[in-house]
C-alpha angles and dihedrals in degrees: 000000000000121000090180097113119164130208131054132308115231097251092053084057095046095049086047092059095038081065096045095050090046090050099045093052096057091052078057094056092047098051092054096055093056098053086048087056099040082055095051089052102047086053088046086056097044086057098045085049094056094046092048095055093044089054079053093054096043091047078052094062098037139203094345098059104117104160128127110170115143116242123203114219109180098303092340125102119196136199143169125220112215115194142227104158120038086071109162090193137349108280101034129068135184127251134199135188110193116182117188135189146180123241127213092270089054090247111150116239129177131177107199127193128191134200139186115241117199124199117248 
């Protein structure tokens, strides 16, 4: 009689299974992070972008702008930051937009941008 028998036993398929799950779980879990990131990223340069239009328009308007009135855009609150203190000299002051936002998880971010105003 012949022992010889080819193919697979039963436990060799099943360890094998066992890696493959393991392996594939953890490709699950990665992929998941980086879309998590990707998304975090994306909200970081919208509110860059948004900052970075409201410091145009307040450049726009020049030394006398003084408001400080929050604005909504989608989830993201902006807000600039007119100064009267930080001055590095008369005739100049310092303004900052900060927009802020909440993620999925309800943590608080905020991206905030400064500028230098002179007097005409």
């Amino acid at each position: 009689m012949d022992n010889n028998q080819n193919g697979f036993t039963l436990i060799e398929i099943l360890v094998t299974l066992a890696i493959l799950s393991i392996g594939l779980l953890g490709m699950a879990a990665l992929t998941i992070e980086i879309i998590r990131n990707n998304a975090q990223s994306k909200a970081y340069t919208e509110a860059t972008i948004l900052a970075q239009d409201k410091l145009e328009e307040i450049k726009r308007i020049g030394y006398g702008y003084n408001r400080s009135d929050p604005e909504v855009i989608g989830r993201f609150t902006r807000r600039p930051f007119p100064s009267a203190e930080n001055n590095p000299e008369d005739g100049m002051k310092e303004v900052a937009v900060r927009v802020s936002w909440n993620s999925i998880g309800g943590r608080s971010h905020s991206v905030e941008l400064k500028t230098l105003l002179a007097a005409e």
